[in-house]
C-alpha positions in Angstrom: 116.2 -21.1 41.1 114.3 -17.8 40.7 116.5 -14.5 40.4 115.6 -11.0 41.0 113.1 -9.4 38.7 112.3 -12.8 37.2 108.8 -12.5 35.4 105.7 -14.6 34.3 102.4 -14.0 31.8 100.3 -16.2 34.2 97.6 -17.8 31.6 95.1 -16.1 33.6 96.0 -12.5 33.1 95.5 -13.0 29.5 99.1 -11.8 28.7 100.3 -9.4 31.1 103.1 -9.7 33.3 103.3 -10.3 36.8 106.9 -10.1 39.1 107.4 -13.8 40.2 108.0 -12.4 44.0 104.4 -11.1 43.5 103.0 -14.7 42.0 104.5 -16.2 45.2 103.2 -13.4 48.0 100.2 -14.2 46.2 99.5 -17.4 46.6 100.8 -17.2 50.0 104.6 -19.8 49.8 106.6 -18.5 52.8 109.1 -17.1 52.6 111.8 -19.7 53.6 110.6 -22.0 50.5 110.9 -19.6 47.9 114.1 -20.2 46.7 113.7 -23.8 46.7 110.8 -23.8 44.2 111.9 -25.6 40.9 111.1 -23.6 38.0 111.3 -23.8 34.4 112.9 -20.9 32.5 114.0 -19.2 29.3 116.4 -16.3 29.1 114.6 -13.3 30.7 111.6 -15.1 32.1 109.8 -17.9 33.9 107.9 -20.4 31.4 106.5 -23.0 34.9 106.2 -22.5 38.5 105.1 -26.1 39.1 102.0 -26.1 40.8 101.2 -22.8 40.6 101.8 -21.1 37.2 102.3 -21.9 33.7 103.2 -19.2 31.2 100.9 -17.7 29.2 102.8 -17.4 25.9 104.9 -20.9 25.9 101.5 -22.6 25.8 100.8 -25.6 23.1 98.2 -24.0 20.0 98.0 -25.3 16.9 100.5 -23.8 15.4 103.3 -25.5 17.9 105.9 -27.8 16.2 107.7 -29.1 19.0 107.0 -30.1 22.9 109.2 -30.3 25.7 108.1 -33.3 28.1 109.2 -32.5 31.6 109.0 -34.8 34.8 109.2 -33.6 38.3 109.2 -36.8 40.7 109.9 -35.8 44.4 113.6 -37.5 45.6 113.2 -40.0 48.6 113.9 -39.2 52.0 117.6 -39.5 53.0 118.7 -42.6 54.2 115.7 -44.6 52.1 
């Protein structure tokens, strides 16, 4: 879950940073659903805000080696 002073490079800002509370004021996510977003990090900053941002500098080129796969499937309702 997202921390204070977490950071991004959003791929459109063409490397600079932008304050993850800013990405989410933003694109307008309320308040109360902020701290459930799932999000994929690296020590000191946010690589994927599924369904918002990817990071700018974790992207695949040609010169990456190795990929990282990752699935996000929604859980059932309770009691399904």
């Amino acid at each position: 879950s997202r921390r204070p002073g977490d950071i991004i490079y959003p791929a459109g800002l063409k490397g600079h940073k932008k304050k993850l509370q800013d990405l989410f004021v933003d694109r307008k996510v309320p308040r109360s659903e902020r701290d459930g977003m799932i999000l994929l990090a690296a020590p000191g900053r946010v690589l994927w805000a599924p369904g918002f941002e990817r990071d700018f500098q974790s992207k695949v080129s040609l010169s990456t080696r190795k990929t990282l796969k990752v699935m996000i499937q929604s859980r059932p309702p309770d009691g399904i």
